[in-house]
N, C-alpha and C positions, 0 to 999 in steps of 0.2 A: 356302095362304098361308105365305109365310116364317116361322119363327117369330120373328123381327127385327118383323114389320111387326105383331103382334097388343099392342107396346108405345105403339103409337101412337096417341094421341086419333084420333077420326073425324074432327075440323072438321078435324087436320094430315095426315091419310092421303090420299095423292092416287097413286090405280094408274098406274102407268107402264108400257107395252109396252117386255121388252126390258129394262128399268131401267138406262134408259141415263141417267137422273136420280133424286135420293132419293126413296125412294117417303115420307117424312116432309117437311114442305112446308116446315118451318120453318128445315130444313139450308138447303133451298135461299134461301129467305128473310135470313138469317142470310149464308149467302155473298153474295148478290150487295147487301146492304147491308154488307157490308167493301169491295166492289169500289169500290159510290156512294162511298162514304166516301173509299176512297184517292184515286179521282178526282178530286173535289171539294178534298182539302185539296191534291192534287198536281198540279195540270194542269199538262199540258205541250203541246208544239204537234201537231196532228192530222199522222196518217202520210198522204204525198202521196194515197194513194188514197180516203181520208176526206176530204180539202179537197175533192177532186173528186167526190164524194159531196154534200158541204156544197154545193159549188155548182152541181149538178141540182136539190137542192131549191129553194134560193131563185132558182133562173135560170128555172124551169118552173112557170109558175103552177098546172099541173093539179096536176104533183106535190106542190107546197109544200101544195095545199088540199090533199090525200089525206095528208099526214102531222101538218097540222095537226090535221088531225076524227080521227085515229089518235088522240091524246092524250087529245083533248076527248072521247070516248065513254070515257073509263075512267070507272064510276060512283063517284061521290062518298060511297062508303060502304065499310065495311069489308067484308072485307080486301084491296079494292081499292086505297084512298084515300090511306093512310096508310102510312109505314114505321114502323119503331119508332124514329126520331128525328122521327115525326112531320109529318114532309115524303111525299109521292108518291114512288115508287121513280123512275122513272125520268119527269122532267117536260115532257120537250118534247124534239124532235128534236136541238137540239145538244146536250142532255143525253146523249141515246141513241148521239149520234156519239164520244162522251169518253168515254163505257163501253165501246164498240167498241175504240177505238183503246188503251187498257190490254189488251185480249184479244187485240187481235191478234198480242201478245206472249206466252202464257198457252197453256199445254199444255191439254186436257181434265182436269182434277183436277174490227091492223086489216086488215080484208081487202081490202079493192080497192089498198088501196096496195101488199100483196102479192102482186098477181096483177098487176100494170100493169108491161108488155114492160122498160119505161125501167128502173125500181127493180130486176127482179130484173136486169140487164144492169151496172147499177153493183152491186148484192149479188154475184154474181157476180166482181168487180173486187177486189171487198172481202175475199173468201171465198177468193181466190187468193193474194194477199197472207199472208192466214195459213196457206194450206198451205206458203209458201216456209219461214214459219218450222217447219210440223210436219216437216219434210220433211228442218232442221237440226241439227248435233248440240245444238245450244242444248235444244232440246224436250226430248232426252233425257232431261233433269235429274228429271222425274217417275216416272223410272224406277229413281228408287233406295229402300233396305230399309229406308227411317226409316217411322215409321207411317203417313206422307201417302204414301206412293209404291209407285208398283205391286206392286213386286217387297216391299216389306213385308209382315209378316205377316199382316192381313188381306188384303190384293190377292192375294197368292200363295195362300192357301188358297182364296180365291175363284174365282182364277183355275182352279187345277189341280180343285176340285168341280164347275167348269162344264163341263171339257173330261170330266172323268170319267162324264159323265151317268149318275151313281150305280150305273156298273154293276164299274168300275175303281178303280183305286187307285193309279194311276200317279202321279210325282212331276211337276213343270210340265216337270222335264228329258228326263225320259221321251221326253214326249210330243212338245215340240214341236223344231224343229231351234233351236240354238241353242248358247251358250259358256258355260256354268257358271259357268265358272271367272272371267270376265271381267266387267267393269266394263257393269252392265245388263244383263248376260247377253246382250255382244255385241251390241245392238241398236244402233246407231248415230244413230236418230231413234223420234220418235212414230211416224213412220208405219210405217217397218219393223217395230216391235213389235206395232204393228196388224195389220200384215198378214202375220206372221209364217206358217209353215207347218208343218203335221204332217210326224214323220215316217214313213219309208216302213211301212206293215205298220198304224198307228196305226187308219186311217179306211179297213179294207181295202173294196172294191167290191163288191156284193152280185148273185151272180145273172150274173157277169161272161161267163157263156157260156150265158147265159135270156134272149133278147131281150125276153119278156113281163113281166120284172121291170122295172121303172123306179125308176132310186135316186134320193136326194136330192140335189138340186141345193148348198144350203148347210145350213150345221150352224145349225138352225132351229126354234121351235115353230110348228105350223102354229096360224092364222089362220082361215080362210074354204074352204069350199066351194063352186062356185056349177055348177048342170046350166041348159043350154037358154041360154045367155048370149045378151043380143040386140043387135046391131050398134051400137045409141045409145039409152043412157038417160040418167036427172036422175040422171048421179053426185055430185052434189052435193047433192041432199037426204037426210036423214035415212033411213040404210036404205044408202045408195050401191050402189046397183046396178052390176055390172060394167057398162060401153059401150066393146066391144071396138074401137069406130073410133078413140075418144082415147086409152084402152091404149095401140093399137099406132102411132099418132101419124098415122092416116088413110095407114096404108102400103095398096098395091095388095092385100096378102097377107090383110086382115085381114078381109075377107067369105070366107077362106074357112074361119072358128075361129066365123062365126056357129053361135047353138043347140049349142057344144061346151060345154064344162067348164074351169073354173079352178079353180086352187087354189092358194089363197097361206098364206104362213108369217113371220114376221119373226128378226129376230136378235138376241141377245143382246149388250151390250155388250160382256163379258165374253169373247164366242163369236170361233170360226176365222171369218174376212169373206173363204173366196176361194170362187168358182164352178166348178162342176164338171157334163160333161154328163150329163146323166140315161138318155141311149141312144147306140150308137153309130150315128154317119153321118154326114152330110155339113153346112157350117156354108152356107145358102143365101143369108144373110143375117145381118150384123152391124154394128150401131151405136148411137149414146148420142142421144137425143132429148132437146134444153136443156127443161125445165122452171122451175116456180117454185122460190123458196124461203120456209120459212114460212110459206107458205097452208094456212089450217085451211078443211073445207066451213063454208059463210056459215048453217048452223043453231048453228054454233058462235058465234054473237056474242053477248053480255052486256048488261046493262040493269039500270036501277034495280032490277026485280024478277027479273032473272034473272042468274044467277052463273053462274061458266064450268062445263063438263061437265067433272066429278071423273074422268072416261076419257078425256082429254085425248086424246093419240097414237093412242089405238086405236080412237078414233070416225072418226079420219079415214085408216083405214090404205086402206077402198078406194077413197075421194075421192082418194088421192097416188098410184092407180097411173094416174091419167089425165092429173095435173098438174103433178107433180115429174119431174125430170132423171130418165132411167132409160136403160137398157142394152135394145136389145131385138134377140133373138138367136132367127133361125127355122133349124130344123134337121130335115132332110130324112133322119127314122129309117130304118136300115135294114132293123127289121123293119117290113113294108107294113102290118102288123095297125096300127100306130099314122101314118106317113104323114110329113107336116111338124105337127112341133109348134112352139110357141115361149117363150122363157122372156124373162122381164122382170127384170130386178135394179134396183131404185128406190130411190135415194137419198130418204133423210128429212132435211127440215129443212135444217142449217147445210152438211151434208155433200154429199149432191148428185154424188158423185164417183165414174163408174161407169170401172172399167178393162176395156176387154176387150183380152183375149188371144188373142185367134184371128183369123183371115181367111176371107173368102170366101171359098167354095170348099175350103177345107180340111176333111179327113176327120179326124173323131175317137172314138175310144173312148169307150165309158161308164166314166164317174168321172175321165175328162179334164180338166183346169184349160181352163175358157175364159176367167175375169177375176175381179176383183176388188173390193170398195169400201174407199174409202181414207177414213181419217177421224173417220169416225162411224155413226150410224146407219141401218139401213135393212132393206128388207124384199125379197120377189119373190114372185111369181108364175109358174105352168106352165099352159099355154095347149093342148087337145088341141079336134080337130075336131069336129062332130059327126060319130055315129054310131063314133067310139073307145069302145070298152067299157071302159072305165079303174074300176078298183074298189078297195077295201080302204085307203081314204085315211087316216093315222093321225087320230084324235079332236083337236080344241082341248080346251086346258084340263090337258094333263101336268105335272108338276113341271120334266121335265128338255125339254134337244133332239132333237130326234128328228136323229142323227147324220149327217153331211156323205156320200154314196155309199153311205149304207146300201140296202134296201128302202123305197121309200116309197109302189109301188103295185103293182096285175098291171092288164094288159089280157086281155081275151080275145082269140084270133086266131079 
């Protein structure tokens, strides 16, 4: 555990995969009752893709019932019910639309309505809108050395301790490409600083003339192991079993990773977000499969007598490789001991934003850049066949990432 996090009451500790949000509840609590706040005494008129948001719900009876009963299940007891002005945080959908529409100006500093084609199609709408603004230099502005801003001095040491996975001691300049010297350290947007990149020698390739070595895909803790995986299971119950048909979006390819092996990891917020290939060969296959946004699996719902799962993110990390927008990329290794593997890069949540960089048919080196997530959060998985002998997967549960193209397994041949 951090040593940050053993100052925190239990009722306010809430684990975050990733801590891509406070692992203290009341930070978060605490910020998004300034947001209510501002909103409320400042309204101003919704950005055109929020009106047309506003009106799917009330033009679509399904929809309008699926966001009404959203509200109406928040239980009427603490620390649901209440903010600390004593009102519901967020009380009804155009409430939720006037907190939207302040964020979609705003750098990073219920289920079936979640999962229903229409919602995530207008979320989606919505979701895009604010990448124009991450995308401009406006965004940038969180990137400066006051204490709220990245490059301050908690961000900066945080940042450069992550990239150091306590083995280094490099400065953030060291490490990553970038202008020192310059205003953001030359980043030009959020998202460039997101997606910024090592440089060369940093994150060297492991094993780069070992076909039986396979490095890691992103700079990651790993997650999950799964042996024997079976073509369709209830990934949505408690437990989520891999169901390699939804994984791979019911592609032709995906009977033939039946009874193989996965293995997933997720990412740090903190952390490097680009992709890189794990062996050399051939890309057979590459594309981004639209998913949800914000669907949690439906064991995750609340009630008078039951309160949400203090594991929030990470109950539903292998419920999201079957349901969330993901990248899914099969790659036809050139040593025969491993065959066509396939890797998945899955957007979480808000982000949802997989870039790939390669082509069909394009041959690539191991520790290759094949893409990227732009944004925010998210995780991936590596998909081998059966009868791949794939062994020595590092443990869940390390302090640090287990590094971008380092070692991250042997096959036998």
């Amino acid at each position: 555990m951090d040593p940050n996090e053993k100052s925190i009451p239990e009722e306010h500790h809430v684990p975050r995969t990733g801590k891509w949000l406070p692992q203290d509840h009341r930070i978060h609590r605490e910020w998004l009752g300034g947001i209510i706040d501002h909103v409320d005494q400042i309204p101003k008129e919704l950005h055109p893709v929020l009106k047309k948001f506003k009106d799917m719900i009330e033009g679509n009876t399904r929809i309008y019932i699926l966001f009404s009963s959203m509200f109406e299940q928040i239980p009427k007891k603490k620390p649901y019910s209440k903010s600390p002005t004593g009102l519901p945080q967020v009380r009804d959908y155009k409430h939720m639309l006037s907190v939207l529409n302040h964020l979609l100006t705003t750098a990073p500093s219920g289920f079936a309505a979640f999962l229903d084609p229409e919602v995530n199609a207008m979320l989606k709408e919505v979701l895009n809108a604010w990448v124009e603004f991450l995308c401009s230099p406006e965004s940038a502005q969180v990137l400066g050395n006051d204490s709220d801003g990245w490059f301050g001095e908690t961000g900066k040491t945080d940042l450069t301790a992550t990239a150091n996975i306590g083995v280094t001691s490099y400065k953030f300049e060291d490490m990553y490409v970038c202008e020192p010297s310059a205003k953001y350290y030359g980043f030009k947007s959020w998202d460039a600083f997101f997606t910024r990149a090592f440089k060369e020698g940093i994150r060297p390739v492991a094993g780069a003339d070992d076909p039986n070595v396979i490095t890691n895909v992103c700079e990651s803790k790993p997650y999950n192991i799964a042996y024997g995986v079976k073509a369709r299971d209830h990934f949505w119950l408690k437990g989520q079993p891999y169901s390699l048909i939804d994984m791979l979006a019911h592609d032709e390819l995906a009977e033939k990773f039946v009874g193989g092996t996965v293995y997933q990891a997720f990412l740090n917020a903190l952390s490097y977000h680009r992709w890189h290939s794990p062996e050399s060969g051939k890309i057979v296959k590459a594309y981004v499969q639209d998913g949800t946004y914000y669907s949690e699996p439906l064991f995750e719902d609340f009630t008078e007598s039951h309160g949400a799962d203090k594991a929030n993110e990470s109950t539903g990390q292998g419920y999201i490789t079957a349901t969330a927008t993901r990248a899914i990329l099969f790659i036809e290794a050139d040593n025969p001991a491993i065959g066509l593997l396939a890797v998945l890069a899955v957007g979480m949540a808000e982000v949802s934003t997989c870039d790939i960089t390669v082509k069909d048919g394009q041959n690539v080196k191991k520790g290759d850049q094949i893409g990227m997530f732009h944004f925010g959060g998210s995780t991936h998985c590596l998909l081998f066949r059966k009868g791949v002998k794939v062994q020595a997967f590092p443990e869940s549960g390390g302090e640090h990432n287990v590094p971008v193209r380092s070692k991250l397994a042997m096959v036998k041949s």
